[in-house]
C-alpha positions in Angstrom: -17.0 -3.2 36.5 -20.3 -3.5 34.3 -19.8 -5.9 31.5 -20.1 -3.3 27.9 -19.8 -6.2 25.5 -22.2 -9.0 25.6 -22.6 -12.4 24.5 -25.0 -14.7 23.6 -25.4 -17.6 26.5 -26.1 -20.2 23.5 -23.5 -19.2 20.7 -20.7 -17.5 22.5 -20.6 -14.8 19.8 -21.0 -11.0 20.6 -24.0 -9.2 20.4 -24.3 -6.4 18.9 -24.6 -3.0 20.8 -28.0 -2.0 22.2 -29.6 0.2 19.0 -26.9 -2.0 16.6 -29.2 -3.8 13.8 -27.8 -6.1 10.4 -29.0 -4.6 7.4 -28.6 -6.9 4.3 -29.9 -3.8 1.2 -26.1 -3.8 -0.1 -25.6 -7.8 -0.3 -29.3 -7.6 -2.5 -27.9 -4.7 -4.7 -24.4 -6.4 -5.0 -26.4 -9.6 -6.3 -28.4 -7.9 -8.9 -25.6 -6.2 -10.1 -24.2 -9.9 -10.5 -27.0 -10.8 -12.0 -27.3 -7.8 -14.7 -23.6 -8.6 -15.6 -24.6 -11.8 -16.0 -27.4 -11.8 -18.2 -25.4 -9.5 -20.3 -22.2 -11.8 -20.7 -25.0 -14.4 -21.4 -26.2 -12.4 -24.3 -23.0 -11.6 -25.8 -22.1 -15.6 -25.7 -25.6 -15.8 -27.3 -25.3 -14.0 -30.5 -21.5 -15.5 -30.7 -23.0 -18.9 -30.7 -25.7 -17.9 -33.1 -24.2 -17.0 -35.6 -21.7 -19.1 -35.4 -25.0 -21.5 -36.4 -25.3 -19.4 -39.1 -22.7 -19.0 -41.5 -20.2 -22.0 -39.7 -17.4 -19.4 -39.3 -15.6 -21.0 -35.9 -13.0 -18.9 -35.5 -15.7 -16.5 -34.2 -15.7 -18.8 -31.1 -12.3 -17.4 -30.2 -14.5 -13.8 -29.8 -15.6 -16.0 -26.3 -12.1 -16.0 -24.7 -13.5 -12.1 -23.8 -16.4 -13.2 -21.7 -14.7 -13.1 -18.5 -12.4 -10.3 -18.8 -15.2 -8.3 -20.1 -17.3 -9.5 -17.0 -14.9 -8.2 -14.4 -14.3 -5.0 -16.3 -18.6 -4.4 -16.6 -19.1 -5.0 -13.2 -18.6 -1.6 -11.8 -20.9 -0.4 -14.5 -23.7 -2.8 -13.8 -23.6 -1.8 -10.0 -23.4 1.8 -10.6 -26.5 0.7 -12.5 -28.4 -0.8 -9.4 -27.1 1.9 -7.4 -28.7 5.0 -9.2 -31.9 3.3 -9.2 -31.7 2.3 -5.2 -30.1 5.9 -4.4 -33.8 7.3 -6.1 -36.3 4.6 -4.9 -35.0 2.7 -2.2 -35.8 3.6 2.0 -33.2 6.1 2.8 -33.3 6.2 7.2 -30.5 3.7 7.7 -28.5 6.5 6.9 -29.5 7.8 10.5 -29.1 4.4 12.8 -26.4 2.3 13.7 -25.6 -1.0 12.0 -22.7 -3.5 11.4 -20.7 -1.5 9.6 -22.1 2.0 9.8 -22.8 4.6 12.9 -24.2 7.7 12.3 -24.6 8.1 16.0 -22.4 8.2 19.0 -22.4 5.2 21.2 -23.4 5.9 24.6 -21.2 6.6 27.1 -19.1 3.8 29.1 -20.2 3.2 32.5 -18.3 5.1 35.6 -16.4 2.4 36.9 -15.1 1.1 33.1 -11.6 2.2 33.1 -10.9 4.2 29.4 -8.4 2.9 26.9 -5.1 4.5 26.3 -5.1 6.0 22.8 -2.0 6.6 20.6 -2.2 9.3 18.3 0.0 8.3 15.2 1.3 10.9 12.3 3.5 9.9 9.4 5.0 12.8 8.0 8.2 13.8 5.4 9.2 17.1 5.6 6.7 19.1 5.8 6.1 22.4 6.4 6.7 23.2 11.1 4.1 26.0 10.9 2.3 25.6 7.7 1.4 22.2 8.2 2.2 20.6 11.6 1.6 23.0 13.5 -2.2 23.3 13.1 -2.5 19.5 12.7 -0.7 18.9 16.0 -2.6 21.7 17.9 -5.6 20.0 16.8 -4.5 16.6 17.9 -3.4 18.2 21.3 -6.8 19.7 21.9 -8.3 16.3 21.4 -5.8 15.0 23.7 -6.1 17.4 26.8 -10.1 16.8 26.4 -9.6 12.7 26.6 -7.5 13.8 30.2 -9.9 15.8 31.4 -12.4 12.8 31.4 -9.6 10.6 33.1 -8.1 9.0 29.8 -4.8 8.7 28.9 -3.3 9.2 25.5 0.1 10.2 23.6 1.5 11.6 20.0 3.7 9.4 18.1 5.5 11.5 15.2 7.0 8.8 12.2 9.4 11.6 11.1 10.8 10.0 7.8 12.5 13.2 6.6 14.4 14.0 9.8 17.8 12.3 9.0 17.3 13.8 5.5 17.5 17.7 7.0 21.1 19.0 7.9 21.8 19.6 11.2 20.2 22.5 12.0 16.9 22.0 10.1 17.0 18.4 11.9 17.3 20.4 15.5 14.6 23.0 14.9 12.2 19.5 13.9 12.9 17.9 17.3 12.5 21.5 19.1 9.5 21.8 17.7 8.2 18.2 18.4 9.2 18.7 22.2 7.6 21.9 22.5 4.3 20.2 21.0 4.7 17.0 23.5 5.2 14.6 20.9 7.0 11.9 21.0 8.9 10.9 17.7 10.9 8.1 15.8 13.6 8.6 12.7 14.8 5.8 10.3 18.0 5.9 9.1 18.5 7.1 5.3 18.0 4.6 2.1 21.0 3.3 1.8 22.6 4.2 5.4 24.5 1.2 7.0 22.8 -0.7 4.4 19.3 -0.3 5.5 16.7 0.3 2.6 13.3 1.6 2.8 11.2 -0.6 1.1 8.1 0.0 -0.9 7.0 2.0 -3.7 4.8 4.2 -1.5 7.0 4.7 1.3 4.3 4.9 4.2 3.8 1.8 5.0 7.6 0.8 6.1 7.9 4.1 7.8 5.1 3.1 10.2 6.4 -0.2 10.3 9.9 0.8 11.4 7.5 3.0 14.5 5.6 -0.4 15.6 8.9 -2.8 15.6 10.6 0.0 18.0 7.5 0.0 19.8 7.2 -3.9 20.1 11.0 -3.8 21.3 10.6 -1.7 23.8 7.4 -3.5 25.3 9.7 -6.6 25.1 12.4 -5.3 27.1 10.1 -3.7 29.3 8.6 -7.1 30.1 11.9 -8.2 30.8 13.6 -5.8 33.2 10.4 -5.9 35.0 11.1 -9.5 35.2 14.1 -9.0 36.3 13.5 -6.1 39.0 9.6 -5.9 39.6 10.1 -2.9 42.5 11.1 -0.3 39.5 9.1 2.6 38.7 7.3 2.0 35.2 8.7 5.5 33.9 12.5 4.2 34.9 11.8 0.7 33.3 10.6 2.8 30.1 13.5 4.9 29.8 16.3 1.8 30.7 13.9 -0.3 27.7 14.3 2.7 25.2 18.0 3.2 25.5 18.7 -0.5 25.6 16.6 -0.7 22.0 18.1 1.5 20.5 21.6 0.7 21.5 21.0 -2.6 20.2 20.1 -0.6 16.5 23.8 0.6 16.9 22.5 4.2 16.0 20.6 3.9 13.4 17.3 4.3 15.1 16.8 7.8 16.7 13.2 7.8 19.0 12.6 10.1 21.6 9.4 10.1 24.1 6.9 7.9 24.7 6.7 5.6 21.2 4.5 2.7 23.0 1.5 2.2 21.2 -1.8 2.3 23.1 -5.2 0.0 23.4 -6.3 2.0 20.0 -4.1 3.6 17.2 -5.9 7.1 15.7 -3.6 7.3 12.6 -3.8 10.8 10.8 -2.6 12.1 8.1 0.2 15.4 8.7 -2.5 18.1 7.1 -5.5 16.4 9.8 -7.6 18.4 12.3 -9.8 16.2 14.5 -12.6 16.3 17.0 -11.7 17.9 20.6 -14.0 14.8 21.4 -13.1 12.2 19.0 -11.4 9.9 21.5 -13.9 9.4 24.0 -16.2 9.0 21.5 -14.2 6.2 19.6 -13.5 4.6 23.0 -17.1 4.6 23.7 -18.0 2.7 20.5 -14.7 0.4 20.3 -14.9 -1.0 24.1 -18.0 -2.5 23.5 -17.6 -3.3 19.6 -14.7 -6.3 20.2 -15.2 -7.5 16.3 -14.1 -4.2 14.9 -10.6 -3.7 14.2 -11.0 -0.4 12.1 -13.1 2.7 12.8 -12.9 4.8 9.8 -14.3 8.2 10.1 -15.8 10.6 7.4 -13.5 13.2 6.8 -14.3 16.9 5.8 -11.7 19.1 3.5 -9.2 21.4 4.8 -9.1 24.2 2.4 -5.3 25.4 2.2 -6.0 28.1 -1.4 -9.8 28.0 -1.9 -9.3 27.7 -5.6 -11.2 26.2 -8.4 -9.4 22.3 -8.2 -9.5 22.4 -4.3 -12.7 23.1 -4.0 -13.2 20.4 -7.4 -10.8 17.8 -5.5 -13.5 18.6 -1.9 -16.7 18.3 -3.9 -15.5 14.8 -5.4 -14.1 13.9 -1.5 -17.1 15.3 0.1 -19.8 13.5 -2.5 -18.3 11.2 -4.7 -16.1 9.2 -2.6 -17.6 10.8 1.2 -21.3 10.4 0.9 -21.6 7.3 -1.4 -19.2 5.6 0.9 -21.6 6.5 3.5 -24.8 5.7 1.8 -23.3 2.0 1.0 -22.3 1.1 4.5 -25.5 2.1 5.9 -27.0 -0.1 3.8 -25.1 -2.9 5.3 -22.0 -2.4 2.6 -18.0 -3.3 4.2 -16.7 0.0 5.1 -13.2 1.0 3.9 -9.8 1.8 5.5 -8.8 5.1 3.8 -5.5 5.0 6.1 -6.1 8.0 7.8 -8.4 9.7 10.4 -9.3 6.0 11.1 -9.0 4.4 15.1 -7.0 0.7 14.5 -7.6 -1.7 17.3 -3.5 -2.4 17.9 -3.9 -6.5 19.2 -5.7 -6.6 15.7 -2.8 -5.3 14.1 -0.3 -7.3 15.8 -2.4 -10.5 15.1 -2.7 -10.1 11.7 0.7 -8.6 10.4 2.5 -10.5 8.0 6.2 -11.6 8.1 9.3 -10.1 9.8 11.3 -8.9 7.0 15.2 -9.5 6.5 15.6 -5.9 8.7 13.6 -7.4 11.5 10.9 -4.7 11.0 7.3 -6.3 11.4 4.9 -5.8 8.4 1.7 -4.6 10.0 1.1 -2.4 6.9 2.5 -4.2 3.9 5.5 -2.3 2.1 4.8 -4.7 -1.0 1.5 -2.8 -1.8 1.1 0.7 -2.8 -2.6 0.3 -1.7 -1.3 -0.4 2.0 -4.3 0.2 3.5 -6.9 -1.9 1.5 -4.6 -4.8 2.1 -4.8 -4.5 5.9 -8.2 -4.3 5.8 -8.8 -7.6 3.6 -6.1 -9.2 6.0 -8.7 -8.2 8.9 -11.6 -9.5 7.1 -10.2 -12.3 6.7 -9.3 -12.8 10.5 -13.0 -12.0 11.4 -13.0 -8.6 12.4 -14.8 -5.5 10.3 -13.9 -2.5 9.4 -16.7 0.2 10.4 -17.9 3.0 9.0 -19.0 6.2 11.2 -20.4 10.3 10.0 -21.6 11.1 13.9 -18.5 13.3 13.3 -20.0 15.4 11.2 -17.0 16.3 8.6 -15.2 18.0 11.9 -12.1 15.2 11.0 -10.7 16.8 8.1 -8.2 15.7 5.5 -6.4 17.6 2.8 -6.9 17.1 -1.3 -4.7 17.3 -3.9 -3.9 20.6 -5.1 -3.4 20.6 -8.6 -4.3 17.6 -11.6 -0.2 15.9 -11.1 -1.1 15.1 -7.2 -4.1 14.2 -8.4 -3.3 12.4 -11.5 -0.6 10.3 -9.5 -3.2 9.1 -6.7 -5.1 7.7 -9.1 -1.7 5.7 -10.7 -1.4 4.7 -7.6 -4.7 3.3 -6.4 -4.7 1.7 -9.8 -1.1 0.1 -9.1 -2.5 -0.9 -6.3 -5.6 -2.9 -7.5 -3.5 -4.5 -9.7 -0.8 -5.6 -6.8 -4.3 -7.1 -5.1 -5.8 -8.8 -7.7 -3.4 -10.0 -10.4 0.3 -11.4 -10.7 2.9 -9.7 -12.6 3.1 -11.4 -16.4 6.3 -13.0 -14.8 4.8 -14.9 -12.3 1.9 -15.9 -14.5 3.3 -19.4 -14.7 1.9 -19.5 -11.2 -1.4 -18.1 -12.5 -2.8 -14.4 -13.1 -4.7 -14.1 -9.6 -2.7 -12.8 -6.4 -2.4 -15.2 -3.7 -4.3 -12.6 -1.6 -7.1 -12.3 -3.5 -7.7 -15.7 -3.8 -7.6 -15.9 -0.2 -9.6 -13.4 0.1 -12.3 -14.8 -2.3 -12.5 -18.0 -0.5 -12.2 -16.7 3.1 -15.4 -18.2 4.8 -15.3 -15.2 7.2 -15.6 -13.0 4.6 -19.2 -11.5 3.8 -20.0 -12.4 0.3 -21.6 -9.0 -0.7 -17.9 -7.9 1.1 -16.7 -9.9 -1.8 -18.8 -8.6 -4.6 -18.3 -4.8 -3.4 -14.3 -5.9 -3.5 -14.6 -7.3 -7.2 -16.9 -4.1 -8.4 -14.6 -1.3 -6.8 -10.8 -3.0 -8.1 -12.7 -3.3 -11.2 -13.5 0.2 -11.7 -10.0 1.1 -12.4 -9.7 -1.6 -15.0 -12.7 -0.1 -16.7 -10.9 3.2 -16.8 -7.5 1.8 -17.4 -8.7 -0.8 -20.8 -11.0 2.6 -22.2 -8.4 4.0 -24.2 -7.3 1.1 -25.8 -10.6 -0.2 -26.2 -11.6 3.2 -28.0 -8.6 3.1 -30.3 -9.0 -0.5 -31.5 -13.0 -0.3 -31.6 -12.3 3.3 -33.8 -9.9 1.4 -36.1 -12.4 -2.1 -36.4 -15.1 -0.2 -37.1 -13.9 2.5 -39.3 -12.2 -0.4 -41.7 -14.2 -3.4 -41.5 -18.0 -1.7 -40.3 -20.0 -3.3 -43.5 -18.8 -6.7 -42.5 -17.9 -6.3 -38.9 -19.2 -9.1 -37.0 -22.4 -7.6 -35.2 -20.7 -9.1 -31.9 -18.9 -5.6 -31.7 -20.9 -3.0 -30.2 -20.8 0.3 -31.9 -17.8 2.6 -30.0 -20.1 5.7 -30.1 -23.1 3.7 -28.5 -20.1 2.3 -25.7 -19.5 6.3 -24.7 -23.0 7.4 -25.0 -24.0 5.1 -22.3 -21.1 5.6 -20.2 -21.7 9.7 -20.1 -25.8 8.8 -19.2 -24.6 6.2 -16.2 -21.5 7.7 -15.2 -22.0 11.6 -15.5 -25.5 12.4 -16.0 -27.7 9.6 -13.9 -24.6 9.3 -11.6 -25.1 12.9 -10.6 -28.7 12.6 -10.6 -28.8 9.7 -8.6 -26.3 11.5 -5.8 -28.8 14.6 -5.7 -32.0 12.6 -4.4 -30.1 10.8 -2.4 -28.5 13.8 -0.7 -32.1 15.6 -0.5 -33.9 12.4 0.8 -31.4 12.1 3.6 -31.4 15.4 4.7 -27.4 15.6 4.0 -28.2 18.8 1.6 -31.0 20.6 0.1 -32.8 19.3 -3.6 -31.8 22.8 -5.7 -28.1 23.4 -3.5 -26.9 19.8 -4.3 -28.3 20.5 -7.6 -26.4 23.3 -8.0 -23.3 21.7 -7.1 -23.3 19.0 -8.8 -24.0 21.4 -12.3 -21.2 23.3 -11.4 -18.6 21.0 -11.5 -19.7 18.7 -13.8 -17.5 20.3 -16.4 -14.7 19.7 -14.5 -15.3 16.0 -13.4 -16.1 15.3 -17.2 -12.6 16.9 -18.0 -11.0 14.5 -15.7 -12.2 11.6 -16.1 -12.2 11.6 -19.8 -7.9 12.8 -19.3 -7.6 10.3 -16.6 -7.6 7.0 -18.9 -4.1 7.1 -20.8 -2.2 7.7 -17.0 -4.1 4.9 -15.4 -3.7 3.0 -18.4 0.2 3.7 -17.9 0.1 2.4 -14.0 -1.4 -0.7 -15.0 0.8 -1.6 -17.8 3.8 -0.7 -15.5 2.4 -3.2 -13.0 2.1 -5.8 -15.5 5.6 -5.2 -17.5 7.0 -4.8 -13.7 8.5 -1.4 -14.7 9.3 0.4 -11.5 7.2 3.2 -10.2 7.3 5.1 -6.9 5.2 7.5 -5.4 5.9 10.4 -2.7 3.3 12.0 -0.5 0.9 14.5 -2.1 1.6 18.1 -1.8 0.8 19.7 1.2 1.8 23.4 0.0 0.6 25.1 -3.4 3.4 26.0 -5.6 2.7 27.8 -9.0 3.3 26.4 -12.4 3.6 27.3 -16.3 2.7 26.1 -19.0 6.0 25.0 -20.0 6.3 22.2 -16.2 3.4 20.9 -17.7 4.6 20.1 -20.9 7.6 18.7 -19.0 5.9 16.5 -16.9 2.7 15.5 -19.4 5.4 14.9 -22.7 4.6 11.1 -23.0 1.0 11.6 -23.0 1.0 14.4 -25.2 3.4 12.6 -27.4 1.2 9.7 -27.6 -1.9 11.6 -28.5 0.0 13.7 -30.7 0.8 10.5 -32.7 -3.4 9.4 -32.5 -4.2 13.1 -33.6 -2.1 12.3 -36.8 -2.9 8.9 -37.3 -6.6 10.1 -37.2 -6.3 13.1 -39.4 -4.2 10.9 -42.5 -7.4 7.7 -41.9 -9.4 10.3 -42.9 -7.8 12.1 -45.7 -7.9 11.6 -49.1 -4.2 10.1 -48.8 -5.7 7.0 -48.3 -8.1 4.8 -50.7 -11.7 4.8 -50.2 -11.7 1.7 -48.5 -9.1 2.3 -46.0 -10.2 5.6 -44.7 -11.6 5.6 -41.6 -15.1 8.0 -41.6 -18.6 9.3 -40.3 -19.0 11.5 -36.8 -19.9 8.3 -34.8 -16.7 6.9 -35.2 -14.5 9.1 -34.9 -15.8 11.3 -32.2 -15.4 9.3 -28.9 -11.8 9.4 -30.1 -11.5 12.7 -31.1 -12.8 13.5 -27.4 -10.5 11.6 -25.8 -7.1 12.9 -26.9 -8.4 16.6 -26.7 -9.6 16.0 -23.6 -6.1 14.4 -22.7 -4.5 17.8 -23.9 -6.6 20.0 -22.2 -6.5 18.0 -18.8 -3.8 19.5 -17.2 -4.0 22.9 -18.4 -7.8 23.4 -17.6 -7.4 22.0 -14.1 -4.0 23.4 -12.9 -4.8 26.6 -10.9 -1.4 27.5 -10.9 -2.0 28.3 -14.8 -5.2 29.5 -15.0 -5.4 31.4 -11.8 -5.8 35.1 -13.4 -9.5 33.6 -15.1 -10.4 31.8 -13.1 -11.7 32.1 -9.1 
């Protein structure tokens, strides 16, 4: 057969595919950001130092302990900085070639006499809906499937069904009826709790795929061994002897039926996914001759399920926001992400980089001790010296669902903020082994590890810091300034000049930045993508300024090691009243009830002169933030507004 991937005759390391180039704009842009953050941590040690100098108060010196924290928490600002102005000035056509980490075109196709990978299509799901949900996923999945055959490929559907031994009996039969009659093969953990297994993990996903690949690694081993044994058998008998042997060993507990081998390449999808008819000869195109990739992460679209205000909110963020700059990074040479869905995993990658068998036996390819399952596989990758790749030649066809109301949403967030947290730092418990994860440290010092991959790592966990520490910061910078302004050290920047230049960056420039960017590449026209990003700027303002006191929450949870757990998001719209918001908001609206008081007696005449706390600059960032906390998730729930609003 024709060789697809080759080498160089000096080096032994792989070449990159023909019209495959390294583009080095994101490790340059990542470096100035560092830079920026430097100078200003410089400049804030400055004017501690100098006037220290000045009037010999040390204790001032103690303001210094701040520099670092401070610099990891500025970081995300300083590169959304460098971003804006590169988005506006910088050459935009690596956005249509192939690189590293980015492919905006399809590969070309494998020669005749290559023989095509098997694929496994994999699906998590949890109970939901046969017809609403799974049934238009899975017919999209089988189209994709019957297209790979046609061209002489082979591929099957691997349902983790963690809701099935939830279901009484005859919800439990219709499920498996309905997974025969789609072709899919399917495997069912037992309960929490049964026969004294547990599912671990706050964020269940990750040991309910695990639980599928250890039945699948079982059955390849017995495979291998009755072939051993008797080499004359047909493989489909050796298959079906392997499978009942496995899970007789499990004593019942595991239920499988099917095919649950997993092939050359794992597409894993989410249970609300439509894909490509042609999206696997396409990925086996690229991944045969791309050896160094473990990860092919595909741009997703939205599937609109209710068409209303928030969806089509939740899309625009997906879409633009998270989508497009994602894709605008990585074709500037940037590491691409693993969302953990609508993304091909090479499978010897997985298996050579999983982690520990657990007490349970099950393997930990995806690790059940991070909610953020999916960023931690790909930093273990990294770290092995494979990449995680980036690709739009798609064109939005793989689609994904969004959140369909501001709790999904507002839990996501918790959870990706749990998450950076699990990566970066220790619980305060363990901080007698120091504050940094083992992982990240790893990570950091990993010589296979790009160091702009490094930088783009620091700036994006740090970004839900930023949010996380605004509150707080707001509160105690109202309540420092307000009492002590005359003779406030001038090391304390003003809070109103703090939230002035976070809504230019963040909301205004931001946007502006993502509309020449989305002109110059052609992705949308100048006055459309002006259009939409002026039409839900409202919104996005809303959020973000109600976001900070939940994240804030996640991350203190994390720290304090109070237990939190997360479900999957919604995949049906269910209405809701004013009253289940109240319910599940209270805290937050007890919290800024208390601030709104606290305000309005600091500046009342209850108080002397000196200890009121005064003047529109002050007060207002504030004031903004626990209204905007109130109105978060009234304003955004559909279910509420739905009569005035479209």
């Amino acid at each position: 057969p024709a060789a697809v991937v080759l080498e160089d005759t000096e080096t032994g390391e792989t070449i990159l595919e023909e019209g495959r180039t390294t583009f080095y704009t994101s490790s340059m842009l990542s470096g100035l950001a560092l830079a920026i953050n430097m100078v200003i941590m410089s400049l804030f040690a400055r004017d501690i130092v100098l006037n220290t100098l000045a009037d010999f108060n040390y204790m001032r010196l103690v303001l210094l302990v701040a520099t670092l924290p401070r610099f990891f928490v500025s970081q995300f600002f300083c590169e959304h900085v460098i971003l804006i102005i590169a988005q506006v000035c910088f050459p935009i056509s690596q956005m249509h070639r192939n690189s590293l980490f980015y492919s905006s075109q399809k590969s070309k196709p494998l020669p005749a006499d290559h023989a095509l990978p098997h694929f496994t299509i994999h699906m998590p799901c949890y109970k939901e809906g046969l017809q609403t949900v799974l049934g238009p996923s899975l017919n999209s999945v089988r189209d994709a499937v019957e297209a790979y055959r046609q061209r002489g490929g082979t591929a099957n559907i691997v349902i983790s069904e963690d809701g099935l031994r939830l279901l009484d009996q005859s919800d439990a039969e219709e499920r498996i009826r309905f997974y025969n009659a789609m072709g899919c093969s399917w495997v069912a953990r037992p309960a929490n709790g049964a026969n004294g297994y547990e599912r671990r993990g706050r964020f269940k996903k990750a040991s309910n795929l695990n639980y599928t690949y250890t039945l699948s690694l079982e059955v390849e081993t017995a495979m291998a061994q009755i072939f051993e044994q008797n080499p004359s058998l047909d493989v489909s008998q050796v298959y079906s002897q392997a499978l009942e042997q496995v899970l007789a060993s499990h004593n019942g507990d595991a239920w499988a039926s099917g095919d649950i081998r997993m092939g050359d390449y794992v597409l894993l999808i989410d249970s609300d996914t439509r894909v490509p008819a042609d999206c696997l000869i396409d990925a086996a195109n690229e991944m045969e001759r791309s050896p160094d990739v473990a990860a092919l992460q595909h741009c997703s679209g939205v599937t609109f399920v209710q068409h209303h205000y928030f969806e089509r909110l939740m899309g625009y963020f997906v879409g633009v926001f998270t989508n497009f700059s994602i894709s605008w990074v990585c074709a500037n040479g940037g590491t691409a992400p693993l969302m953990g869905h609508n993304v091909f995993l090479r499978w010897t990658a997985l298996q050579q980089c999983q982690g520990k068998v657990d007490d349970q036996g099950e393997r930990s390819i995806f690790s059940s001790k991070h909610v953020s399952e999916d960023y931690e596989l790909a930093m273990r990758l990294q770290m092995a010296g494979y990449c995680v790749r980036w690709a739009t030649y798609s064109n939005q066809e793989f689609k994904e669902g969004v959140s369909l109301n501001p709790d999904d949403e507002k839990a996501r967030w918790q959870k990706y903020a749990f998450g950076a947290c699990e990566i970066v730092f220790n619980p305060f418990y363990k901080w007698f082994m120091g504050p940094i994860a083992p992982l990240f440290w790893r990570f950091l010092f990993s010589r296979k590890v790009h160091a702009s991959s490094k930088a783009s790592a620091l700036s994006y966990l740090s970004s839900y810091f930023a949010i996380a520490v605004s509150l707080p910061i707001t509160i105690g910078m109202t309540v420092a300034q307000g009492l002590f302004w005359p003779t406030l050290d001038s090391s304390f920047k003003p809070v109103f000049d703090t939230w002035i230049a976070v809504v230019v960056v963040f909301n205004f420039a931001g946007a502006l930045g993502l509309i020449f960017c989305r002109a110059r590449s052609g992705h949308k026209g100048f006055f459309s993508s002006a259009w939409d990003g002026l039409q839900h700027l409202p919104a996005i303002i809303v959020f973000f300024s109600g976001i900070a006191y939940h994240v804030s929450c996640s991350v203190l949870a994390y720290f304090f090691s109070v237990n939190m757990t997360w479900g999957a998001t919604s995949k049906d719209y269910q209405q809701t009243s004013i009253g289940q918001v109240i319910r599940r908001f209270w805290h937050c609206y007890l919290v800024m009830g208390v601030l709104l008081v606290a305000i309005s007696i600091g500046m009342s005449p209850l108080l002397p002169m000196t200890w009121r706390i005064e003047g529109f600059t002050v007060l207002f960032p504030l004031f903004l933030a626990i209204v905007m906390h109130f109105l978060f998730p009234i304003l955004l729930d559909p279910g509420i507004l739905h009569k005035f609003m479209p």
